[in-house]
N, C-alpha and C positions, 0 to 999 in steps of 0.2 A: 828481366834486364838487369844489368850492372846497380849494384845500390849508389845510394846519393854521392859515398863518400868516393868509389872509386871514379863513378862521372867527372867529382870534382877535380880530382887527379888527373882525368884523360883527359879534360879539356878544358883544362887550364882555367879553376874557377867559373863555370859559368853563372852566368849573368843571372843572378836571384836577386833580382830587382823586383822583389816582391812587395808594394806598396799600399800601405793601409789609405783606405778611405779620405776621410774628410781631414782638413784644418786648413786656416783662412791662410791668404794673402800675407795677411798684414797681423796684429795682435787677436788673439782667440778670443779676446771678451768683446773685439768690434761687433754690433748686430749689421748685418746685413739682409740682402733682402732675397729669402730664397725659394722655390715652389719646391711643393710636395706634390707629385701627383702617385693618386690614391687608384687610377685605372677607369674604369667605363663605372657610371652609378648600379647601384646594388638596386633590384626589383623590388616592388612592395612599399609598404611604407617607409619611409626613409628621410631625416632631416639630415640633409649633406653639413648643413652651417653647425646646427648642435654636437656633429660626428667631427667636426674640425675643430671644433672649440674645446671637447674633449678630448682630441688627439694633442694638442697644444700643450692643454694644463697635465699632461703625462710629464712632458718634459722642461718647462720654464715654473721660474718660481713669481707668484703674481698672477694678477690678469690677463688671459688670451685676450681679451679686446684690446690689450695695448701693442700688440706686436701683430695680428694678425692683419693681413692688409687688403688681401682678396680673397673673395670665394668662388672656387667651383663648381658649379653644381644643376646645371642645365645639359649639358652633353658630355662631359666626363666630369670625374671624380676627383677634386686637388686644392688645396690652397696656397697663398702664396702669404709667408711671415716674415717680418723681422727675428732671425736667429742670432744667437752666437755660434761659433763653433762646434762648442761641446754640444748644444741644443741639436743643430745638425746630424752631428754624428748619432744622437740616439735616437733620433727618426729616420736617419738612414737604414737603422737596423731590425726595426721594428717590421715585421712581420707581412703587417698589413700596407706597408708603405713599397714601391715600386720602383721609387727611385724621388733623389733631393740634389736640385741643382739650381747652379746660382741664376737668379734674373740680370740679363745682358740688356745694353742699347741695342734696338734693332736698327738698321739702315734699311736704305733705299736696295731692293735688291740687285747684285751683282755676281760675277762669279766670287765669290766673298771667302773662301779659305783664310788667306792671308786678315782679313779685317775682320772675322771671328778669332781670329787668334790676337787679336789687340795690335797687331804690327801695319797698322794702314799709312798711309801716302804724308802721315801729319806727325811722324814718329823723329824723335834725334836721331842723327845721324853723322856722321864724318865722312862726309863728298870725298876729300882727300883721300881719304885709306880707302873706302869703299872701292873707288876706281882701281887699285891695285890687288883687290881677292878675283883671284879665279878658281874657279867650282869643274874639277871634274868630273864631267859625267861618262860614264862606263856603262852602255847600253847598246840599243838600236843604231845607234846615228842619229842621224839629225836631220831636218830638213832648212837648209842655212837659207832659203829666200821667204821663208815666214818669218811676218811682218814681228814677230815677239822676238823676234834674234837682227833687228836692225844697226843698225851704229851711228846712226843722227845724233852727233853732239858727243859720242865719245871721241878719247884723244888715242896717240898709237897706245900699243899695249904697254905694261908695267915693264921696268927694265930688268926686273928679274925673271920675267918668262924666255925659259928655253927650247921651247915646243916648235912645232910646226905645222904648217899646213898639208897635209897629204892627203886628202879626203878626197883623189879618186880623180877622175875625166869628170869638168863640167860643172865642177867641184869650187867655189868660191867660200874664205875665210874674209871675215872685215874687221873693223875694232874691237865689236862686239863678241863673235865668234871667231874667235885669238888662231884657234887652232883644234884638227881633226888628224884622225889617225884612223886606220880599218887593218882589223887579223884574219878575215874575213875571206872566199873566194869569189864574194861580189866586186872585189876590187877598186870598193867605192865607201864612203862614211856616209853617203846619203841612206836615210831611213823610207824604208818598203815597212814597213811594218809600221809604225805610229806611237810607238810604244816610247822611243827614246825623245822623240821630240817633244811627247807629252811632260816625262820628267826635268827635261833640259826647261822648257818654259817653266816648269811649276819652280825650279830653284833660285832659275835667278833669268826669267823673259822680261822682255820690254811688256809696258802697261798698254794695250791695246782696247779702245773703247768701241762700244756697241757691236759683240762679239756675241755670240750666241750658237745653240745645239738646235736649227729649225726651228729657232724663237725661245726656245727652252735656256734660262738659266738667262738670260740676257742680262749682259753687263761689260764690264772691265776687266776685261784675263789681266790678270798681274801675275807673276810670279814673285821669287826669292830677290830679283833683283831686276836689272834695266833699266836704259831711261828714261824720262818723262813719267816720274811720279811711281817706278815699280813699287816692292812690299820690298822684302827684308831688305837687299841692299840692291838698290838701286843702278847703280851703275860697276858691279860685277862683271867679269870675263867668263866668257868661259871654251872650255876646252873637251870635243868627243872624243871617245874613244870606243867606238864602234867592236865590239865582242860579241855580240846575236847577230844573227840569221834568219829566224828571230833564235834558235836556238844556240846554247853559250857552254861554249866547250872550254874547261879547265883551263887548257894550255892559253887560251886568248885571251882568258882570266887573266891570269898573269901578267900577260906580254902588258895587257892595259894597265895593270896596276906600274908594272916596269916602267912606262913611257909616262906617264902621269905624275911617277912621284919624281921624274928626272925631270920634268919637264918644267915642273915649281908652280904646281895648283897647291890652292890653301887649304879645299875641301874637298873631298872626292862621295859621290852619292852613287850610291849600284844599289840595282833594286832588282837584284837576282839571287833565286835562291837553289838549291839542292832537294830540301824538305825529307830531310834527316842530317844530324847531327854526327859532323866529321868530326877525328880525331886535327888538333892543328896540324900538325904534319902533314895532312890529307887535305885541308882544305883549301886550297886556293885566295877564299876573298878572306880569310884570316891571316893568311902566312901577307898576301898582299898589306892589308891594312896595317899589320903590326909595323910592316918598314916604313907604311906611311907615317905611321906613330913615331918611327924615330926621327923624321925629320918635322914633326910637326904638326902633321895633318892628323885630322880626325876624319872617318871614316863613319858616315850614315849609311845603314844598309836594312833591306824590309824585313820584316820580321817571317816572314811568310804567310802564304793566303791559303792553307789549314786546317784552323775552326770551324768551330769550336770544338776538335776533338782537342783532348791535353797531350802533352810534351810535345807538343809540334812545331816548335819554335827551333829552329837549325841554327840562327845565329848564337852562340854564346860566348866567342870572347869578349874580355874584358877591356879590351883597347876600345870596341866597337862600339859605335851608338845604335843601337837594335830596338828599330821602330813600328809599334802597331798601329792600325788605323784607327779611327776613331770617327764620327759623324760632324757635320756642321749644322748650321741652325736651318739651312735649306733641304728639305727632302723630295722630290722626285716620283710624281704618284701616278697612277694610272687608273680609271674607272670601268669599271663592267655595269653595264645596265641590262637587268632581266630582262625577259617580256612583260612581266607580271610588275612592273617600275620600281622595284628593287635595285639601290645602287649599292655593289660592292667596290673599295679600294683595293689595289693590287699593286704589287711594283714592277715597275721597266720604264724603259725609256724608248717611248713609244711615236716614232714623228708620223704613223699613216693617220689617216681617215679615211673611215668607212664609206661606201656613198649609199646610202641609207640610212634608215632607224635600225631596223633587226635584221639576221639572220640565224640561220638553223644553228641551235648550237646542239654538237654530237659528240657523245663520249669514245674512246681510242678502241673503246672493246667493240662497238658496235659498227665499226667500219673498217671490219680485217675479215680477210677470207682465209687465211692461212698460217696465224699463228696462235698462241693458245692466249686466253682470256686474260692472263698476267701482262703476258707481253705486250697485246693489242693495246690494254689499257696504260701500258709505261708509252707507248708508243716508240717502242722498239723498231730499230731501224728497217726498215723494209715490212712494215707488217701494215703500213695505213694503204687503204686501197684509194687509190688517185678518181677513178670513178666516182666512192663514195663522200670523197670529203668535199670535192669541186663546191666552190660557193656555198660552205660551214666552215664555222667556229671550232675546233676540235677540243676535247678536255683530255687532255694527260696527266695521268697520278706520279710522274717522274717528272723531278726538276733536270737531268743531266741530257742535252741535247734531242729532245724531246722536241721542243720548236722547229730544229734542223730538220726531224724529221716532216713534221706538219709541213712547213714550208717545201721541203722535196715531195711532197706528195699533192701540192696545188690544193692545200686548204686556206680559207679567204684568212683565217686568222687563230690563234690558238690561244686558251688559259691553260698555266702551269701548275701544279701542285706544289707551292714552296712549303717542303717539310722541314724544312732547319726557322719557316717563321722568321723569314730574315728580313726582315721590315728597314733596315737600314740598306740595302744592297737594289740598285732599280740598273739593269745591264741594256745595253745599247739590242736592240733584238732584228732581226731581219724581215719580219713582218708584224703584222699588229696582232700584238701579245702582250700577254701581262702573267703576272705570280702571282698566287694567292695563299695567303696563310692559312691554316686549320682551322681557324672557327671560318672565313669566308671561304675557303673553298669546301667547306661541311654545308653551306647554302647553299652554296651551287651546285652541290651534289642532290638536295635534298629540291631543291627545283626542279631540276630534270627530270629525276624521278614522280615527282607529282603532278604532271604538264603533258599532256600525247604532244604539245607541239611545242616545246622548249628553247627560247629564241633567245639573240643577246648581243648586244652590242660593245666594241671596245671602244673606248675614246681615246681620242691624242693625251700624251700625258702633260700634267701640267705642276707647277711648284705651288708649296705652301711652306709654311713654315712648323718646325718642328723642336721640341726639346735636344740638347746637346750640352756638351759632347758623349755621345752613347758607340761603346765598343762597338765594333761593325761585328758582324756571325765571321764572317770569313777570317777573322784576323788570327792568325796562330795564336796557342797560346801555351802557358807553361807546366809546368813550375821551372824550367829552363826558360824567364819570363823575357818580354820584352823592356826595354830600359824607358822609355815614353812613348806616348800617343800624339797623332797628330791625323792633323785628316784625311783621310783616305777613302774617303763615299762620295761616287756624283759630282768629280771635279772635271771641270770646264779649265781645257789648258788647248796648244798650240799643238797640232798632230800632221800627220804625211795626207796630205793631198792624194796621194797614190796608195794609199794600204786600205783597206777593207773597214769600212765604219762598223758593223756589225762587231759586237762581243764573242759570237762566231759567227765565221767569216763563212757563206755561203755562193755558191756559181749562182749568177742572176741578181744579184743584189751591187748596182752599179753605184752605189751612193757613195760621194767622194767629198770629204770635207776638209776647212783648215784648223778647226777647231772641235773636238770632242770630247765627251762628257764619259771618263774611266771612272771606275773605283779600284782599289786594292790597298795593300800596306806599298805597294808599286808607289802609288801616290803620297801617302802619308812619309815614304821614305825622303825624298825631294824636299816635301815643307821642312824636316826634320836638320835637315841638309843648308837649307835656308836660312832659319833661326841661329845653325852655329854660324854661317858665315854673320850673322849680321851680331853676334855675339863677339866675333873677333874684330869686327872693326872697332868698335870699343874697346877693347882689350885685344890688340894684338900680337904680347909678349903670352899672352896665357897659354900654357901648356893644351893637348888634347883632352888630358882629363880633366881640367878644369873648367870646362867648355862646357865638356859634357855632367861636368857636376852641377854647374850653373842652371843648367837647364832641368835636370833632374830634381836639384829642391827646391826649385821654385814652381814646377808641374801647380796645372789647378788640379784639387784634389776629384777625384772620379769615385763612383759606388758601383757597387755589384745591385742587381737588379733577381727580383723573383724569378723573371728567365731566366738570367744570364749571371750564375753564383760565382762565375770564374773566378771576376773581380782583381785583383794584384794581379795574378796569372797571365790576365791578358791586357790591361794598361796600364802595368811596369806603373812608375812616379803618376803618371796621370796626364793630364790633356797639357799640349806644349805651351809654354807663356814667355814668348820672346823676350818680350817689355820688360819683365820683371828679372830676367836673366842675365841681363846686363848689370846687376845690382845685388848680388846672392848675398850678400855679408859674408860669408864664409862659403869656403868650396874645399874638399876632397880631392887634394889634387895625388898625381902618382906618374912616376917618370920611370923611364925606362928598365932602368936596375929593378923597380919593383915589379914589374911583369916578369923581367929573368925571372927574379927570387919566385914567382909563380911555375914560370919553365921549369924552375929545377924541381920541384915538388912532382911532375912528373915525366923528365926525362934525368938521363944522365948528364953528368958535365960536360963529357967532350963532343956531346950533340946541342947541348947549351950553348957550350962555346961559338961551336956552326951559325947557331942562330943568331946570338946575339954579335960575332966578330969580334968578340976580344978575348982578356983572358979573364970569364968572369970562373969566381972561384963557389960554386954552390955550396949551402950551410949542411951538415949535417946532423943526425940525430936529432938530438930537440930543439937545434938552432931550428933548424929544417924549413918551420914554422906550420901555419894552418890556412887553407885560400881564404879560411872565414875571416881573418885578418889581416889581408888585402884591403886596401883603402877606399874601401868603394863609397857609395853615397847614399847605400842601404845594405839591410843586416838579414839574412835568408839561411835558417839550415831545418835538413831534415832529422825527423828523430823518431826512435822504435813508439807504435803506436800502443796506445795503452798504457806506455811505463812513464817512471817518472821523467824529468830530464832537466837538462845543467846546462847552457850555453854560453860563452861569451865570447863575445867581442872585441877586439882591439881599433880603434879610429882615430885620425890624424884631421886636422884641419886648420888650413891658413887663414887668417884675416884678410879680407880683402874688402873691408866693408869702410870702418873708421878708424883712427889709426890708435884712439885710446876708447874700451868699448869693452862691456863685459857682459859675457852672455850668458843665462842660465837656463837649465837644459829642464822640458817638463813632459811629460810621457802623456798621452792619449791615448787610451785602449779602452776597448769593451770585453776585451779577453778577458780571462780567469788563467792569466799570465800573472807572475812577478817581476819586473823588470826594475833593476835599480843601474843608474848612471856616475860613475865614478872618474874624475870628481862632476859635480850638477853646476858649479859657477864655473868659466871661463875666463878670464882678466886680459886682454890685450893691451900691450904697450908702444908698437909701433903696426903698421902695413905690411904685408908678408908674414908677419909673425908667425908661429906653428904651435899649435896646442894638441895633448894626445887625450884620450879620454877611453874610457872600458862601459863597455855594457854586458851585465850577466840577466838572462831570463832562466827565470826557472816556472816550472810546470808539471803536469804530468796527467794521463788517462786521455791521452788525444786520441779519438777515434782514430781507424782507417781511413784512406782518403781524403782527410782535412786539415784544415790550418785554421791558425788564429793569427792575428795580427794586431799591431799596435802604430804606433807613429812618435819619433824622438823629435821634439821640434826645439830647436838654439834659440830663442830670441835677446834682440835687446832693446827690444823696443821699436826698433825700426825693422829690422830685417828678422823674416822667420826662414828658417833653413830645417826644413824638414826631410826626415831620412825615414823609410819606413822600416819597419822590422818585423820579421815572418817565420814563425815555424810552422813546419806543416810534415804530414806524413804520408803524401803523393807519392803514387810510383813514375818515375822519369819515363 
């Protein structure tokens, strides 16, 4: 493929939002309280407390008794301490550790996205402005008589909406839902599919209570906004624009974006991807978003669903807020009980029940007459014999429609082989099924085989609670990275009564609901979408980029995981933190001229000109400039592996925190980087002010395939604005 530098020319800077690990909230010397978990207990003799005690005094100076707060050590491996920051960071990295995340309030459970993200029903707010953002959504449609798209207690729409209602025969718009449009040959903005209603709720729905997936998840669907107590803003408009079928043809692309940015929405969220990397010219939801950008809007778009293979992250301009999924603190489980009373956990989402204790459970190889032992066993389409399976369990070594087939072939229920161990991911299924990761589905393997009569039961699935926020498997990822995380696992939102409940949609599965339980970056795109809106009711002179800078350095920081080394790659800044993003101290902001000055770097001017409608004059030769000095909110480049190497930086940042306030700049790394910040103090003298500053890394002898990272964090005491900085030597 194309090296780093020419990507960065063909498409326009992308987005190396590649973001180091840990640093707090608030000041890095704060302790806080956070678990290490260390994984399942080690066999044999083993004192877990003396193994955490000496894990501690590795990294604090003093006594573990004084910081450590719990121990682990009856059914998994972990402790929970008083850290700093920097304490953090080097138990993050530590070998033996799995993963270091902060301890939250838990609540009563609900469909809780919004209220794991700190943004619940009790947050500041501006009722005033709020009632005037509208959120475009560019998807499915909609379904406008569910109860999360009411208008009880809203007033007409804001007097600057110029939209309309066109959504079709039968077709009703109200306070709430301002306005619909369809590009479509359905001839209707009502959603057959389920897809758009789920994102329209999760942005900005009305708060509907005692809401639930067949009892599953039961609680308070809120979205981004609506009234009667929504999440991010409350009493939000919003406006469809119907582009899928469920499939999303370019040209519709467009037309949506065309209608949307005329129409005077504030935020537009499209949770549609290509899954590969267009040049801008070629791309549709880029060339769209950028004119949103000139008038204002910022533009939430999913990062794609991908992963965990690398560079499979499509979105990458730099106008765009490019979002991964990421977990909540509710997971989604499902039970397999041997014969032998063995219970394994599985993931799906599971609403049958068995009517029994056991049945026959049968592997896919041994109930085919007619294809060869590979395929039997993938349960390849037409190879299960409907004879053999009647009233069994079936095992399949293939997680990709695998069920579809069991289920077409009248087996009472099937276990899946999940080879990607995607423990955060539990899908709507059409019969009673479940996943099994590699060490549990290696027992279920090793049952059968030792049993002539091998039995097993699935059970309905049910919630617990889980460690978060942890990158989901499916979420793209980069080094074309996503810019933040937000949740995208197991969200309970508002969907089509009339579209297929099932993850795949099978003939004979008549289940029809108003509410269902997706995952994807589909989802995490929406919260992402939500946070900016309720970022600009506070601020709603702020630029698009400063929106999305807000949000980006105030992310809670995320770790890479023994699995899952992605890490930066795949949740960009880190887990989204609405609360504190109304308050960055300083933001990254960049206006228009500065994305040209990107155009020009790789097109010519009088295709420039095209773009941007004027007469902009592009720099040449060494004015020219470098993408890596574009104002972003993080510092990402690649470089020959093995040799030495030189990088810098140029960055711009306004005060928008105190109006006399001086910040000084202090670097965080575990790399065997050099990084120095030029100048390290800051001085502000009024609000707006603008300060420039340079960072150089230097290095050298980077393996193939990896990166190092570090973190530039501003403080001053009150505000930390954390930017991360990454080189690495990935191929795109």
């Amino acid at each position: 493929m194309a090296n780093h530098e020419a990507l960065l020319f063909h498409y326009v800077f992308p987005i190396l939002i590649l973001i180091v690990s840990v640093l707090c909230r608030a000041t890095c010397e704060d302790r806080k309280v956070y678990i290490v978990y260390l994984g399942s207990l080690p066999y044999g003799l083993f004192s877990p407390l003396y193994h955490h005690h000496s894990i501690l005094q590795r990294v604090i100076q003093g006594s573990s008794e004084n910081v450590l707060v719990r121990s682990y050590k009856r059914s998994f491996n972990g402790f929970a301490a008083k850290l700093t920051d920097q304490e953090r960071e080097k138990l993050s990295n530590m070998k033996e550790v799995v993963s270091v995340f902060p301890s939250r309030i838990l609540q009563l459970q609900t469909t809780r996205s919004w209220d794991f993200m700190g943004l619940n029903e009790k947050v500041s707010r501006n009722a005033t402005v709020e009632s005037d953002i509208i959120v475009g959504v560019i998807d499915t449609g909609i379904w406008p008589e569910s109860e999360s798209f009411k208008d009880d207690g809203f007033g007409p729409p804001p007097k600057k909406w110029k939209g309309a209602c066109e959504g079709g025969k039968n077709f009703t718009c109200n306070k709430k839902l301002i306005g619909a449009r369809y590009y479509s040959s359905t001839e209707s903005a009502r959603d057959e599919v389920g897809h758009g209603t789920h994102t329209a709720s999760t942005v900005a729905g009305n708060a509907v209570v005692d809401v639930s997936f067949y009892g599953l998840a039961q609680g308070t669907a809120r979205g981004g906004g609506g009234g009667g107590g929504g999440g991010g803003v409350p009493a939000a408009r919003i406006a469809v624009y119907k582009a899928c079928t469920p499939y999303c043809e370019s040209h519709n692309i467009l037309a949506a974006f065309d209608d949307a940015i005329a129409d005077g929405v504030d935020i537009i969220t499209i949770s549609i991807g290509f899954g590969m990397i267009l040049e801008f010219d070629g791309d549709p939801i880029a060339i769209g978003a950028f004119h949103a950008m000139e008038k204002g809007i910022l533009t939430s778009h999913s990062a794609g669903n991908y992963g965990p293979w690398g560079a499979s992250v499509s979105s990458v301009a730099p106008w765009i807020l490019t979002v991964a999924a990421s977990s909540t603190d509710r997971r989604i489980i499902d039970k397999v009980v041997l014969g032998n009373g063995s219970i394994l956990v599985g993931n799906s989402v599971n609403t049958f029940t068995l009517n029994g204790t056991s049945f026959p459970l049968i592997h896919g190889k041994d109930v085919s007459r007619n294809c060869t032992e590979r395929d039997a066993s993938d349960c390849v389409e037409g190879c299960l014999d409907s004879d053999l399976v009647k009233g069994k369990i079936v095992l399949c070594d293939d997680y990709i429609n695998e069920n579809l087939e069991a289920y077409k072939a009248g087996a009472l229920g099937s276990v899946l082989y999940n080879y990607r161990n995607a423990d955060a991911l539990s899908l709507v299924l059409p019969v009673a099924a479940t996943t099994l990761n590699d060490a549990n589905y290696s027992v279920l393997m090793s049952y059968i085989s030792s049993t002539k009569d091998p039995r097993a039961n699935i059970l309905k699935s049910e919630v617990i609670q889980a460690a978060a926020p942890i990158l989901t498997p499916f979420s793209s990822r980069g080094p074309n990275t996503p810019d933040i995380s937000a949740p995208g696992a197991q969200i309970l939102a508002a969907y089509s009564p009339v579209a297929p409940t099932s993850s795949i949609p099978v003939p004979g599965d008549f289940r029809r609901v108003k509410y269902n339980i997706q995952s994807g970056t589909s989802m995490a795109c929406p919260h992402a979408a939500g946070a900016a809106a309720y970022v600009k009711t506070i601020h709603p002179d702020w630029s698009p980029a400063a929106i999305k800078s807000s949000l980006m350095t105030t992310a809670w920081p995320m770790n890479s995981t023994i699995t899952d080394p992605s890490g930066e790659f795949g949740y960009g800044s880190g887990h989204i933190n609405p609360v504190t993003a109304i308050n960055p101290g300083l933001v990254y902001d960049a206006s228009k001229e500065d994305y040209i000055k990107l155009l020009c770097m790789s097109y010519n001017e009088t295709r420039v000109r095209l773009v941007s409608g004027d007469n902009t004059t592009c720099p040449t030769g060494s004015d020219k400039g470098s993408p890596r000095n574009h104002n972003y909110p993080s510092m990402g480049a690649k470089v020959k592996p093995m040799e030495s190497f030189t990088v810098e930086f140029s960055r711009r940042v306004k005060n928008v925190g105190l109006a006399n306030s001086i910040y000084k700049a202090k670097i965080f790394s575990t790399s065997k980087i050099d990084i120095k910040v030029v100048p390290d103090v800051l001085s502000f003298k009024s609000l707006n002010e603008e300060k420039t500053f340079n960072v150089t890394v230097v290095g050298s002898s980077l393996p193939v395939e990896s990166h190092v990272s570090a973190s530039l964090v501003w403080s001053d005491g009150t505000h930390s604005v954390r930017s991360p900085i990454v080189v690495h030597t990935r191929k795109e």
